[in-house]
CHARMM-style PDB file with segment names, atoms N, HN, CA, C and O in Angstrom:
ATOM      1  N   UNK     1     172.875 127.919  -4.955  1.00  0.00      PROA
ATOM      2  CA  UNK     1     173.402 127.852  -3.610  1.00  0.00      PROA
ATOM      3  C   UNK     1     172.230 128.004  -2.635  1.00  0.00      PROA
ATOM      4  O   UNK     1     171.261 128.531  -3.181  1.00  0.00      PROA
ATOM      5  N   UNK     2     172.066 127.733  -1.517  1.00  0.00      PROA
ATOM      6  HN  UNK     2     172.853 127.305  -1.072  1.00  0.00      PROA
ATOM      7  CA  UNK     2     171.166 127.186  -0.766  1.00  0.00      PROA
ATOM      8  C   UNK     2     171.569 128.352   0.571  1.00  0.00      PROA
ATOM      9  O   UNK     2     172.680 128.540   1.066  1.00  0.00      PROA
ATOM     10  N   UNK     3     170.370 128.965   0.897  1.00  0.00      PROA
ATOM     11  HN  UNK     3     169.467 128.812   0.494  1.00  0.00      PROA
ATOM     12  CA  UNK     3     170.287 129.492   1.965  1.00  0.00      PROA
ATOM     13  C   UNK     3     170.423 129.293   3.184  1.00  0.00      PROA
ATOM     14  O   UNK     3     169.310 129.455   3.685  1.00  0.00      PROA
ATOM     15  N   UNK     4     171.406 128.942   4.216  1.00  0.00      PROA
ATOM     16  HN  UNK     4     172.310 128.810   3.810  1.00  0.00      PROA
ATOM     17  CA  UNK     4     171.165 128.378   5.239  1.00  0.00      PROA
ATOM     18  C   UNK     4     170.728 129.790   6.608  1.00  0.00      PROA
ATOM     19  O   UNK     4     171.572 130.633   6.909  1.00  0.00      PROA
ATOM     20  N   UNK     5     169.659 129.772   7.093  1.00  0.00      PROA
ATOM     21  HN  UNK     5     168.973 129.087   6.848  1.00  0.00      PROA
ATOM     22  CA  UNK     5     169.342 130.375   8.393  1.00  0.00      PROA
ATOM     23  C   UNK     5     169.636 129.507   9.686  1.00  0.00      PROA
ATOM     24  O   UNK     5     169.571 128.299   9.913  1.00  0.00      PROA
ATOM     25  N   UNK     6     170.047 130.801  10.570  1.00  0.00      PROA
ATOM     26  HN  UNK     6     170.100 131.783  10.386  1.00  0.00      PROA
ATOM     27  CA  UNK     6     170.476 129.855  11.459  1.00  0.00      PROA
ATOM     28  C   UNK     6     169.262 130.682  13.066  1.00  0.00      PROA
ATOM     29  O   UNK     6     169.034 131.846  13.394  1.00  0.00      PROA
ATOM     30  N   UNK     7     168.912 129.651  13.496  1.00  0.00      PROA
ATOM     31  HN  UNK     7     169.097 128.705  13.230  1.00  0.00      PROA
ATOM     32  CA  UNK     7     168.040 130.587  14.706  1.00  0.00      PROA
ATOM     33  C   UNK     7     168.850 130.890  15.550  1.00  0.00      PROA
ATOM     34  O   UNK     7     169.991 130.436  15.632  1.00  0.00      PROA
ATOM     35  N   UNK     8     168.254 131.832  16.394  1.00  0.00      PROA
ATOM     36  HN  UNK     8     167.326 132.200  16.328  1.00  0.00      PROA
ATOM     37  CA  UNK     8     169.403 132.223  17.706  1.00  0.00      PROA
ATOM     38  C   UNK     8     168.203 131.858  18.903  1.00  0.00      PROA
ATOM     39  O   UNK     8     166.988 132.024  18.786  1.00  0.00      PROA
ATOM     40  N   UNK     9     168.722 131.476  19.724  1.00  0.00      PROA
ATOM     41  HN  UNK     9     169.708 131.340  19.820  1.00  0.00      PROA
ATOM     42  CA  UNK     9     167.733 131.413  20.638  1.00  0.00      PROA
ATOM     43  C   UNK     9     168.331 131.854  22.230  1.00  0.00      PROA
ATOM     44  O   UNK     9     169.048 131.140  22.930  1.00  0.00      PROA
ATOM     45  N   UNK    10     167.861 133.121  22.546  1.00  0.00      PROA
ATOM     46  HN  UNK    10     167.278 133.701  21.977  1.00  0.00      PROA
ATOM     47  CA  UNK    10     168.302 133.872  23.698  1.00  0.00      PROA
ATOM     48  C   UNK    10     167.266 133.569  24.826  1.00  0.00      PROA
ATOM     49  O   UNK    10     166.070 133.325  24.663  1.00  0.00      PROA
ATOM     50  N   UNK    11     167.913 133.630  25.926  1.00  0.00      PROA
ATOM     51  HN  UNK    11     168.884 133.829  26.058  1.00  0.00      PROA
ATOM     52  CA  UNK    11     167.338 132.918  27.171  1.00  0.00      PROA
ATOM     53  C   UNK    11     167.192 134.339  28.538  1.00  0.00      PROA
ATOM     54  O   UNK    11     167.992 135.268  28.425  1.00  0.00      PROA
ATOM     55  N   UNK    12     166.398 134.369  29.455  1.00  0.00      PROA
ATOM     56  HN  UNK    12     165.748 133.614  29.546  1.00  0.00      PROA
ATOM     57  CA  UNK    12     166.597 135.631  30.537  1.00  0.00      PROA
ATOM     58  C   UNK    12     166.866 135.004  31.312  1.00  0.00      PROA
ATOM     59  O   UNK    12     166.169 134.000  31.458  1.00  0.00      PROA
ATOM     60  N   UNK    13     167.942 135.211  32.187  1.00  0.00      PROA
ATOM     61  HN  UNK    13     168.508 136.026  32.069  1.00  0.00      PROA
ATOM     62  CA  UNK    13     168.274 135.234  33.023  1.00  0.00      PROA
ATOM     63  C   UNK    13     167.979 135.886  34.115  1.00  0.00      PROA
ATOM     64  O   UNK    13     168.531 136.983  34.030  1.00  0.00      PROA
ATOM     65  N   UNK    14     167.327 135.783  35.225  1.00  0.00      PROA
ATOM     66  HN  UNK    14     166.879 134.892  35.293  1.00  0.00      PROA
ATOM     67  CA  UNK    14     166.509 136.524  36.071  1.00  0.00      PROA
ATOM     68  C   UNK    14     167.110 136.405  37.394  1.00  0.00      PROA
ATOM     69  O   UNK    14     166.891 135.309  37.910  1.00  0.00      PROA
ATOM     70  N   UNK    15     167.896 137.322  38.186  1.00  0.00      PROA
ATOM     71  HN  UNK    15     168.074 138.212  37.766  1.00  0.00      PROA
ATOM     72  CA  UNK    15     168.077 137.448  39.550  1.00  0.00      PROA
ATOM     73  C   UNK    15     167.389 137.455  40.226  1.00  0.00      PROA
ATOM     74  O   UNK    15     166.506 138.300  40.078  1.00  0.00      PROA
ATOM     75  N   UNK    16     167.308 136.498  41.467  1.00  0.00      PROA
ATOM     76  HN  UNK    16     168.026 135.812  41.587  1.00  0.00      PROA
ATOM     77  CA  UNK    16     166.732 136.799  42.569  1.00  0.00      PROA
ATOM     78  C   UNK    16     167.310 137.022  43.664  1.00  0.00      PROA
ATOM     79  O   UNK    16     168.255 136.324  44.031  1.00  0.00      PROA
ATOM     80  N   UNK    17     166.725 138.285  44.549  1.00  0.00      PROA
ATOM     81  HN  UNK    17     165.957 138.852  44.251  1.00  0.00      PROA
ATOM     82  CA  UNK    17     167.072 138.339  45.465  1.00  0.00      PROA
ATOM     83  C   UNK    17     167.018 137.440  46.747  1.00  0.00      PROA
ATOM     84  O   UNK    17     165.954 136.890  47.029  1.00  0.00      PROA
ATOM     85  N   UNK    18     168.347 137.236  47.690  1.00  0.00      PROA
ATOM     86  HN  UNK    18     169.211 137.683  47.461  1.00  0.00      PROA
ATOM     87  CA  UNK    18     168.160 136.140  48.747  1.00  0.00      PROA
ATOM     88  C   UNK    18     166.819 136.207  49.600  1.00  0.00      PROA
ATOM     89  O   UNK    18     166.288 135.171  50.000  1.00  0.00      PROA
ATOM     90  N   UNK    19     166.326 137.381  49.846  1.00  0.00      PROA
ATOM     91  HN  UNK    19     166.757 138.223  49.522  1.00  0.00      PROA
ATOM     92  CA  UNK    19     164.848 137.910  50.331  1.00  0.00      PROA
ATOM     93  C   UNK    19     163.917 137.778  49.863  1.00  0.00      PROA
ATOM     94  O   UNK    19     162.933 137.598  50.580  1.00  0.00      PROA
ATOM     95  N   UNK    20     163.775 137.808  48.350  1.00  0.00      PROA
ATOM     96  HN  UNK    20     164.575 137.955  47.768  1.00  0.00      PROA
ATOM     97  CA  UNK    20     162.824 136.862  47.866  1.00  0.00      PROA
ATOM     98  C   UNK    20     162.826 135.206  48.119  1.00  0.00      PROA
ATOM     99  O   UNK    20     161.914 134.682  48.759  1.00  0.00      PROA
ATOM    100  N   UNK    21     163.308 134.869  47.875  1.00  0.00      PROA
ATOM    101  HN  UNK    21     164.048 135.295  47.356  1.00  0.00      PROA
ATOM    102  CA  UNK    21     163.763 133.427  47.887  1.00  0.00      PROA
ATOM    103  C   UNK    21     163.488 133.238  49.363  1.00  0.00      PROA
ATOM    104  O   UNK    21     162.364 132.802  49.609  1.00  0.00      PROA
ATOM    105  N   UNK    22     163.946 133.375  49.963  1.00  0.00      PROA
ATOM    106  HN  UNK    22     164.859 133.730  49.763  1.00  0.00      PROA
ATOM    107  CA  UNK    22     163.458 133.158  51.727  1.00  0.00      PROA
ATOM    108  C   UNK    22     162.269 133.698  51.980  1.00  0.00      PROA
ATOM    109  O   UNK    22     161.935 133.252  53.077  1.00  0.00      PROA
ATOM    110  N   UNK    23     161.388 134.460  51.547  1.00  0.00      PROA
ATOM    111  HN  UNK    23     161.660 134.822  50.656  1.00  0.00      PROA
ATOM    112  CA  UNK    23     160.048 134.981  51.104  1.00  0.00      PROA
ATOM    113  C   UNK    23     159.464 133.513  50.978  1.00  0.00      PROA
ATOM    114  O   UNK    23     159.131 132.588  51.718  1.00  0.00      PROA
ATOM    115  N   UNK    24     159.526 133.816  49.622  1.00  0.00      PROA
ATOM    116  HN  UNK    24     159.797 134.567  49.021  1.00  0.00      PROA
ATOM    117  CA  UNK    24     158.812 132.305  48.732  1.00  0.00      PROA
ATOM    118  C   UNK    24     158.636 130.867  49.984  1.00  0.00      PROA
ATOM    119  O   UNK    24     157.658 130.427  50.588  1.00  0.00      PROA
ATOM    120  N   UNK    25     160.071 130.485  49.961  1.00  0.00      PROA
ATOM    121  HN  UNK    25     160.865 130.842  49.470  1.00  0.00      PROA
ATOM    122  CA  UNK    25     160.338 129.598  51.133  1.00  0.00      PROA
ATOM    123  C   UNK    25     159.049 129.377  52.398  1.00  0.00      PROA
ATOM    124  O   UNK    25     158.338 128.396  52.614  1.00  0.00      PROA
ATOM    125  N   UNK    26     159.105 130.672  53.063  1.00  0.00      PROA
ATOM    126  HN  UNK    26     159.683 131.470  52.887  1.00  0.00      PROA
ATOM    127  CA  UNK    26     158.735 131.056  54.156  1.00  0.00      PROA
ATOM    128  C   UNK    26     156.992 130.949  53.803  1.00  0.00      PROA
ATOM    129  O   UNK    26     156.201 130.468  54.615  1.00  0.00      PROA
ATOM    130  N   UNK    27     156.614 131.445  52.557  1.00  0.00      PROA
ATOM    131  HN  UNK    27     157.257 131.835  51.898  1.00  0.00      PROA
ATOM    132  CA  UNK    27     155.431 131.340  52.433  1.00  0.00      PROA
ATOM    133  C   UNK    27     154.731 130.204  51.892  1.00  0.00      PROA
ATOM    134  O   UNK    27     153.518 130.028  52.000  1.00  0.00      PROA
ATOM    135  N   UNK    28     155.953 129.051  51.007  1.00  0.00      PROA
ATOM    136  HN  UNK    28     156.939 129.194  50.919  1.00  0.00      PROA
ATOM    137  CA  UNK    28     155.771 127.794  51.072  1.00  0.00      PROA
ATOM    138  C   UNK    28     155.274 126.767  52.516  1.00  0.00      PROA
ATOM    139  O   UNK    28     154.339 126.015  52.790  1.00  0.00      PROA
ATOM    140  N   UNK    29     156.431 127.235  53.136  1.00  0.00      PROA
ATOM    141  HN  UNK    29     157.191 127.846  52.913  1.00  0.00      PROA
ATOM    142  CA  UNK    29     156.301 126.304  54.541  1.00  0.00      PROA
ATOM    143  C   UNK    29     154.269 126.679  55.262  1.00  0.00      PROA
ATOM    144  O   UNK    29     153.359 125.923  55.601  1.00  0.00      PROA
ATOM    145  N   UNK    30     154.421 128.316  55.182  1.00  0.00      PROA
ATOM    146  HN  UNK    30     155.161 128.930  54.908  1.00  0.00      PROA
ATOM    147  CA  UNK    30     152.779 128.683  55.750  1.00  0.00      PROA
ATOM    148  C   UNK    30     151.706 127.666  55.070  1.00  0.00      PROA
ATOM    149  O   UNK    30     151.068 126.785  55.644  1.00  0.00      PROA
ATOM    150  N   UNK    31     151.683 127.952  53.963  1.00  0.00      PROA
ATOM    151  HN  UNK    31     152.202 128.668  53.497  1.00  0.00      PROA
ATOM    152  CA  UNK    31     150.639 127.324  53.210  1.00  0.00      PROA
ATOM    153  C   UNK    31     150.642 125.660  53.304  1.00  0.00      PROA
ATOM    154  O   UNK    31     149.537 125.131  53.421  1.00  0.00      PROA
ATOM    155  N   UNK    32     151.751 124.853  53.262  1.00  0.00      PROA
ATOM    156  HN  UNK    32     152.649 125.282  53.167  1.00  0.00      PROA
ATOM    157  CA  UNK    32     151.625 123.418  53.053  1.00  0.00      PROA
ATOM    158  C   UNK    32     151.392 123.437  55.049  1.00  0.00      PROA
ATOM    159  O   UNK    32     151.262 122.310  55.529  1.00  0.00      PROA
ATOM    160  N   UNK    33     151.363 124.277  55.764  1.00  0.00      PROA
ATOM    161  HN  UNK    33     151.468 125.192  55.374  1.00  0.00      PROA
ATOM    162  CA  UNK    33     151.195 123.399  57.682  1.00  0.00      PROA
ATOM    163  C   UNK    33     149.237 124.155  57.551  1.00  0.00      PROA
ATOM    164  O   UNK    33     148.335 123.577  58.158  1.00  0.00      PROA
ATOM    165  N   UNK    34     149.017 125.148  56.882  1.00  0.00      PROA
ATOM    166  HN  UNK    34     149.750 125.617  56.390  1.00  0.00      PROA
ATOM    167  CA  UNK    34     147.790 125.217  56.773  1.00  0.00      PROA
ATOM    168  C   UNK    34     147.117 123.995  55.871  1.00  0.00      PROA
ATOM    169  O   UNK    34     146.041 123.484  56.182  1.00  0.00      PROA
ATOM    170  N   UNK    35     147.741 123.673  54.937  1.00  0.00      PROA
ATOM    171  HN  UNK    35     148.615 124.088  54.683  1.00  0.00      PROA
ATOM    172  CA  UNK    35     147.235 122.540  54.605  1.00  0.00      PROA
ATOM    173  C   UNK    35     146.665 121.061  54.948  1.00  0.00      PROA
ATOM    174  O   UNK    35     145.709 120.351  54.634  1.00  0.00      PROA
ATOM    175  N   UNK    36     148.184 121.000  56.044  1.00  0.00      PROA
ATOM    176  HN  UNK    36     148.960 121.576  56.299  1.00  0.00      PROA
ATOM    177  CA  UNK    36     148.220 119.723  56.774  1.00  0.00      PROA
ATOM    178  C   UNK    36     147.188 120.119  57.903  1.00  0.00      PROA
ATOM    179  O   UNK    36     146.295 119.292  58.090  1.00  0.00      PROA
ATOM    180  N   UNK    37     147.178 120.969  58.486  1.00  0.00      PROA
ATOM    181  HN  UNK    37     147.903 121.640  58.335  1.00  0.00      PROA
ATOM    182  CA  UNK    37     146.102 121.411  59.512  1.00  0.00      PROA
ATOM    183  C   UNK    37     144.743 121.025  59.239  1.00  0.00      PROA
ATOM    184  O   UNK    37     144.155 120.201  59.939  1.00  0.00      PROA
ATOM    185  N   UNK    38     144.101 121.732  58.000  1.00  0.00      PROA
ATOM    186  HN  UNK    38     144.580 122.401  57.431  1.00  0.00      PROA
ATOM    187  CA  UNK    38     142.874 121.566  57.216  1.00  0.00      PROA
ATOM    188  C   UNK    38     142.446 119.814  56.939  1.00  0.00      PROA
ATOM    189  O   UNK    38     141.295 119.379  56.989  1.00  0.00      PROA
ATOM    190  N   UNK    39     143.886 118.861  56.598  1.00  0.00      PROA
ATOM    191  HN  UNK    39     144.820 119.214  56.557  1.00  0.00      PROA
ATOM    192  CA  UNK    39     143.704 117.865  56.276  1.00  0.00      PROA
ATOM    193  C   UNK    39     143.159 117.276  57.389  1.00  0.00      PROA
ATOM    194  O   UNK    39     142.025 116.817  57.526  1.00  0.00      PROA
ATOM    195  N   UNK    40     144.471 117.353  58.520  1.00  0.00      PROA
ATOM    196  HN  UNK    40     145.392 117.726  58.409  1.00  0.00      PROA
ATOM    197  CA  UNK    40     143.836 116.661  60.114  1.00  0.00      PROA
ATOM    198  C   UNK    40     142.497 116.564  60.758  1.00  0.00      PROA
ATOM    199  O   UNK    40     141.783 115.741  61.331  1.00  0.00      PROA
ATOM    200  N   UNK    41     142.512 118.285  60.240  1.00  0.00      PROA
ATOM    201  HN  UNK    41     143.092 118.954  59.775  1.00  0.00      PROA
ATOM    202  CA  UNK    41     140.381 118.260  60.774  1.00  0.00      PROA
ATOM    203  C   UNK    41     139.556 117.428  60.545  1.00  0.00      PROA
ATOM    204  O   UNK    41     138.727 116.851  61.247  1.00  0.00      PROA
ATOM    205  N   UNK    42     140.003 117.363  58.810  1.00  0.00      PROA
ATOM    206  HN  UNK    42     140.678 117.833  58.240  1.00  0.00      PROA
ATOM    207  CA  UNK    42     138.935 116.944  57.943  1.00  0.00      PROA
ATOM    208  C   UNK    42     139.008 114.913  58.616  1.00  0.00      PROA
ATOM    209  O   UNK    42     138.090 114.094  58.571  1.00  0.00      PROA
ATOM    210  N   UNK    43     139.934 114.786  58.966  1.00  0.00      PROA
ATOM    211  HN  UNK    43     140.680 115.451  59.003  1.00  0.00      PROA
ATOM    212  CA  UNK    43     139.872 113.090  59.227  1.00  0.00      PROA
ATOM    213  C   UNK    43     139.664 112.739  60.602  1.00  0.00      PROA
ATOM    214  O   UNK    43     139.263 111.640  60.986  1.00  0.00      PROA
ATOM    215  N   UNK    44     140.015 113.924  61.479  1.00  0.00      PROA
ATOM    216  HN  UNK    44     140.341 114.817  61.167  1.00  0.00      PROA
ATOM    217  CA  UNK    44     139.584 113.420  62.777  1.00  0.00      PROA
ATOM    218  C   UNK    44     138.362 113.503  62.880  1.00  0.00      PROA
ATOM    219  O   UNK    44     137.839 114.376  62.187  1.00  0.00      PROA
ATOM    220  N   UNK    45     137.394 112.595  63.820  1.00  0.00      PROA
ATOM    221  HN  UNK    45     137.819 111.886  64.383  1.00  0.00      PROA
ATOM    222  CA  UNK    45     136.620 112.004  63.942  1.00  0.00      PROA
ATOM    223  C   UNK    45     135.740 113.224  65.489  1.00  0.00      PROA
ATOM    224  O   UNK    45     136.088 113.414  66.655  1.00  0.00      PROA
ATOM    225  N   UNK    46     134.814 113.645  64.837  1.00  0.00      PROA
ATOM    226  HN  UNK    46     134.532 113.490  63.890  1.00  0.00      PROA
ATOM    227  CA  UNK    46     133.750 114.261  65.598  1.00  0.00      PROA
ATOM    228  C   UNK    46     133.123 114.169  66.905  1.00  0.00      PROA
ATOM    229  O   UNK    46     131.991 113.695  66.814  1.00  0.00      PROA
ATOM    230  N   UNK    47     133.473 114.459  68.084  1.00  0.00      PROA
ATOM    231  HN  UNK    47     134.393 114.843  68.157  1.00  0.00      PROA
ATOM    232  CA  UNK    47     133.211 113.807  69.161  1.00  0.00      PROA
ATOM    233  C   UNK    47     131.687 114.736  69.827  1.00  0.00      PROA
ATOM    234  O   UNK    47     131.388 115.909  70.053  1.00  0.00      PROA
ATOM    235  N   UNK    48     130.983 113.255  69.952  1.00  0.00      PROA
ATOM    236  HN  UNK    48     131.226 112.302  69.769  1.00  0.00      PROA
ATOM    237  CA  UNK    48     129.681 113.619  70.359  1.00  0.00      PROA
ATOM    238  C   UNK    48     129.497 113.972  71.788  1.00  0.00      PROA
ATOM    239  O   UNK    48     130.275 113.605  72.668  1.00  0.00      PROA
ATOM    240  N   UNK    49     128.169 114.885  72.038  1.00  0.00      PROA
ATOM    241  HN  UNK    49     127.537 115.183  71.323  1.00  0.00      PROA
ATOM    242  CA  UNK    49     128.438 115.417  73.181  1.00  0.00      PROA
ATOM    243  C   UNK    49     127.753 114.713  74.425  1.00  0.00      PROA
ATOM    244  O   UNK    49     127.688 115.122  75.584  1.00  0.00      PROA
ATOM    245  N   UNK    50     127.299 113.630  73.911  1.00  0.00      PROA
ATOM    246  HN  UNK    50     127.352 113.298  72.970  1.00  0.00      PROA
ATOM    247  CA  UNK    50     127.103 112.679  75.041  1.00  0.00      PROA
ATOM    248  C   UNK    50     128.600 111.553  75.326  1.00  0.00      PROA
ATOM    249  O   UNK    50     128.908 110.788  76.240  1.00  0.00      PROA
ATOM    250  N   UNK    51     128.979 111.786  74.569  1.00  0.00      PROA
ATOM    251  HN  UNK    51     128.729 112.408  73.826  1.00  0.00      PROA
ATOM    252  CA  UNK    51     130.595 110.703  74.823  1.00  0.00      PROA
ATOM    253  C   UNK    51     131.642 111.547  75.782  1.00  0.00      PROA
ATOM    254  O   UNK    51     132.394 110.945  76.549  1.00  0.00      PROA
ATOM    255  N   UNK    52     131.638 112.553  75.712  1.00  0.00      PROA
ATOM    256  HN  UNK    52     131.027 113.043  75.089  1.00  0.00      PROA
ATOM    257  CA  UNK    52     132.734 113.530  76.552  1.00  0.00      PROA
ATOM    258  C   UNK    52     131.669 114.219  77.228  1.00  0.00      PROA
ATOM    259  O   UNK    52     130.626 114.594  76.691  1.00  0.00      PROA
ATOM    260  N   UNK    53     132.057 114.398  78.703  1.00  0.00      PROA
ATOM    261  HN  UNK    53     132.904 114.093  79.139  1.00  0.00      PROA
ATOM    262  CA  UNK    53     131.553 115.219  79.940  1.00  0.00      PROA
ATOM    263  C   UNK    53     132.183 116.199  79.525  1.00  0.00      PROA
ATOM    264  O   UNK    53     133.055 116.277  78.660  1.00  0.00      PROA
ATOM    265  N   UNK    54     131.511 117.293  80.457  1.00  0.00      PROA
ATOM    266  HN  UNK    54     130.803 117.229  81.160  1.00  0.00      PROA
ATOM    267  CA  UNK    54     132.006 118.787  79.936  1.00  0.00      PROA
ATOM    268  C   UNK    54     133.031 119.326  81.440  1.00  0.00      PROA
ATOM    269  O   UNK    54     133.219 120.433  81.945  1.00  0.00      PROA
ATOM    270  N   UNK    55     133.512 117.961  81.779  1.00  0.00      PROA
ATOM    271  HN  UNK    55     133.360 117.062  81.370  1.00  0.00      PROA
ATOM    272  CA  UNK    55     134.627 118.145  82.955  1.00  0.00      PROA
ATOM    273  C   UNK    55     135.806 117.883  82.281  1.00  0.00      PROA
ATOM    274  O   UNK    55     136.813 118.332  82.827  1.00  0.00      PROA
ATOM    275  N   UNK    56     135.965 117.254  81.198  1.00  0.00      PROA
ATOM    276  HN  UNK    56     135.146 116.889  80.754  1.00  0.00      PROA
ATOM    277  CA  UNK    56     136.715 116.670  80.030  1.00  0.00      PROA
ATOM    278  C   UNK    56     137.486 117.887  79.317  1.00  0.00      PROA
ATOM    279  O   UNK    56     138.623 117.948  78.847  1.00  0.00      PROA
ATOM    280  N   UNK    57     136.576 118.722  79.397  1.00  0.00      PROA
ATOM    281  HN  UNK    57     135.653 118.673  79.779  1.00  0.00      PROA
ATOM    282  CA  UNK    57     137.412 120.049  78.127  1.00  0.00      PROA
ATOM    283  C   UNK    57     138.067 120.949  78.708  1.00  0.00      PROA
ATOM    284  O   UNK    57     137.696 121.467  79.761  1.00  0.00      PROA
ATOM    285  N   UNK    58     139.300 121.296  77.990  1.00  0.00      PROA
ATOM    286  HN  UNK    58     139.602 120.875  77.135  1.00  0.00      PROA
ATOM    287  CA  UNK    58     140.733 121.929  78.929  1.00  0.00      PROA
ATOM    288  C   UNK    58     140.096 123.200  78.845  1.00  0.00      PROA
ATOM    289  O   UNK    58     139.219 123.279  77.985  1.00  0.00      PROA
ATOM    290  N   UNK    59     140.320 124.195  79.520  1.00  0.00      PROA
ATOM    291  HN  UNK    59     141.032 124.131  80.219  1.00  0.00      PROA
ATOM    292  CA  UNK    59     140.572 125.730  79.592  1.00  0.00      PROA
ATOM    293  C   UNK    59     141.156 126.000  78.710  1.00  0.00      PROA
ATOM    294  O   UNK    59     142.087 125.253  78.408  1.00  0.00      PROA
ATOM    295  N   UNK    60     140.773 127.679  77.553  1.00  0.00      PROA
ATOM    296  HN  UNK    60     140.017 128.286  77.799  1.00  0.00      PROA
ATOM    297  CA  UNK    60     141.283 128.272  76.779  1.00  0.00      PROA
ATOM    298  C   UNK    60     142.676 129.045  77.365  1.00  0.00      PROA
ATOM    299  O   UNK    60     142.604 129.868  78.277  1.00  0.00      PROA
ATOM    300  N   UNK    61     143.539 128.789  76.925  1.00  0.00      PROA
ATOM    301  HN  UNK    61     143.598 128.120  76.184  1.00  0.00      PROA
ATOM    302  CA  UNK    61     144.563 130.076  77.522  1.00  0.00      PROA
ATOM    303  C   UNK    61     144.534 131.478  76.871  1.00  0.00      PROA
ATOM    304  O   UNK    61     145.196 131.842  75.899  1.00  0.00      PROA
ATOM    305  N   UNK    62     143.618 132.215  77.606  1.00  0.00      PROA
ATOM    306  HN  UNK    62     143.080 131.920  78.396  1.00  0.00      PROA
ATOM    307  CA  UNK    62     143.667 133.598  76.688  1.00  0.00      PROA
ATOM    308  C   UNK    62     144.791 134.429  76.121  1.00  0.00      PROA
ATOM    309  O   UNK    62     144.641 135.170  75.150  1.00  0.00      PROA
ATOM    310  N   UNK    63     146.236 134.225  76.953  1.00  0.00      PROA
ATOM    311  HN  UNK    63     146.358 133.623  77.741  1.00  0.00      PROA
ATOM    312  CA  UNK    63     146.832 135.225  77.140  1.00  0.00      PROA
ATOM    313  C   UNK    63     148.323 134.139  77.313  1.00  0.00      PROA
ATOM    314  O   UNK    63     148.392 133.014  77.807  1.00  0.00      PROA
ATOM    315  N   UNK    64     149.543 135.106  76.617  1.00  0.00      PROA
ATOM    316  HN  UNK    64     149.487 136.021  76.216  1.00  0.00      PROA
ATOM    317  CA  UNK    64     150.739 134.355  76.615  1.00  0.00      PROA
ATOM    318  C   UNK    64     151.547 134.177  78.160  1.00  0.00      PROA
ATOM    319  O   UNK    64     152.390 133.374  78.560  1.00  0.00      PROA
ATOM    320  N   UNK    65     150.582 135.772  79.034  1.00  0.00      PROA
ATOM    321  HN  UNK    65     149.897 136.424  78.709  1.00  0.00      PROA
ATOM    322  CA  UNK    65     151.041 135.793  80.765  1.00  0.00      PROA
ATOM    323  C   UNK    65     151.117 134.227  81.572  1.00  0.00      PROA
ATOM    324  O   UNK    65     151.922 133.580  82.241  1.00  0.00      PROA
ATOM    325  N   UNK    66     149.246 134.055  80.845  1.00  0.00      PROA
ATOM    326  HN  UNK    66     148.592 134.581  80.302  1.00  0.00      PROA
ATOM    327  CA  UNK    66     148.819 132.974  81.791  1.00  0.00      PROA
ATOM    328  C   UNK    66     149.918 131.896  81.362  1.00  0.00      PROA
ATOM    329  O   UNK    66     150.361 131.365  82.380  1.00  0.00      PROA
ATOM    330  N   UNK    67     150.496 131.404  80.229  1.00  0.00      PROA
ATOM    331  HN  UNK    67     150.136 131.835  79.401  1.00  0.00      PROA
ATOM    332  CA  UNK    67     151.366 130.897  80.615  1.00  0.00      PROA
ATOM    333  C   UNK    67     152.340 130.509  81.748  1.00  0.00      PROA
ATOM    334  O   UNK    67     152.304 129.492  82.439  1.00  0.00      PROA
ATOM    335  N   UNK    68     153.213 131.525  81.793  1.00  0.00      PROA
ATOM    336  HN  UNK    68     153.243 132.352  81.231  1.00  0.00      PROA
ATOM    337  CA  UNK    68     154.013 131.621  82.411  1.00  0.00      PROA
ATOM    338  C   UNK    68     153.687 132.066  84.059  1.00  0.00      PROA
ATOM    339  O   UNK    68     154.490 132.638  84.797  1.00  0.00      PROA
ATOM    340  N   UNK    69     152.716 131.771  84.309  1.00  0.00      PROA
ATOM    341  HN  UNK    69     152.064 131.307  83.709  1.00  0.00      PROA
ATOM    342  CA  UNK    69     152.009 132.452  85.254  1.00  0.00      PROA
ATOM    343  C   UNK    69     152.590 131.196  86.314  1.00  0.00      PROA
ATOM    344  O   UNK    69     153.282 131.422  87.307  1.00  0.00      PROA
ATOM    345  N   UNK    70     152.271 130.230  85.994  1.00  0.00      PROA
ATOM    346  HN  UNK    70     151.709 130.047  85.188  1.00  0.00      PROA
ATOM    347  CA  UNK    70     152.779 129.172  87.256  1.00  0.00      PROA
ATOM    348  C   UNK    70     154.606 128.742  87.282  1.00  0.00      PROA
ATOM    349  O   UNK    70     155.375 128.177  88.061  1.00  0.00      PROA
ATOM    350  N   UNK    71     154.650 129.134  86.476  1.00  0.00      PROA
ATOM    351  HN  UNK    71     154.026 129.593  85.843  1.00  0.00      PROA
ATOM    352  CA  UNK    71     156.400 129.551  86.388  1.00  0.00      PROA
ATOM    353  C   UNK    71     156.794 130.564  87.115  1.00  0.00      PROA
ATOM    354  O   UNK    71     157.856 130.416  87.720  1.00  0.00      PROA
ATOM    355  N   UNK    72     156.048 131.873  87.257  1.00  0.00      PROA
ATOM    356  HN  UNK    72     155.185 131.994  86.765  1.00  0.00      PROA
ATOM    357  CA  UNK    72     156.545 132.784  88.383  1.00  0.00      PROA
ATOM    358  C   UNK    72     156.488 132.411  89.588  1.00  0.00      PROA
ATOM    359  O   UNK    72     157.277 132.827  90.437  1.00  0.00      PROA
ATOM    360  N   UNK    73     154.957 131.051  89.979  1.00  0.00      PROA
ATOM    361  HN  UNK    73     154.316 130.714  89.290  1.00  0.00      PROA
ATOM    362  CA  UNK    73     155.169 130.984  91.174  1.00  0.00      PROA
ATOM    363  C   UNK    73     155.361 130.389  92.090  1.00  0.00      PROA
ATOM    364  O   UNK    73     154.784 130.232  93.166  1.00  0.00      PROA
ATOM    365  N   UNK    74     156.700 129.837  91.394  1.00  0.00      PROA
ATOM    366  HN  UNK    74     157.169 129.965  90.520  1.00  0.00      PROA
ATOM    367  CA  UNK    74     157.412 128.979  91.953  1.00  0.00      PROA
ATOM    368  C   UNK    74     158.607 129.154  92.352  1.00  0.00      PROA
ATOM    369  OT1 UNK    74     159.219 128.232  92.893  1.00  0.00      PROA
TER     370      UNK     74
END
């Protein structure tokens, strides 16, 4: 008579929490717009400093006030 074995093959089942998962998500989305960011640099095209006057380049906005700053005064 002939031995028959039989395998078992058990699997885990792993919960995740909805906070993880919106985690993950959330840190998916960061990484692939840093990506696309990094990509854009890399293809836009270098502008020399005899081609643009330096009347050409916008003001930094330091501050989220200055925003809204010409919105108050109006």
């Amino acid at each position: 008579m002939a031995h028959r074995s039989t395998a078992t093959t058990t699997t885990a089942s792993v919960e995740r929490s909805p906070i993880a998962i919106a985690a993950g998500f959330l840190g998916a989305f960061v990484v692939a717009s840093l990506a696309v960011q990094l990509v854009r640099s890399m293809n836009a095209p270098q502008p020399t400093s005899s081609a643009t006057p330096a009347s050409a380049v916008q003001p930094v906005v330091a501050h989220q006030a200055t925003l809204w700053q010409d919105l108050g005064s109006r």
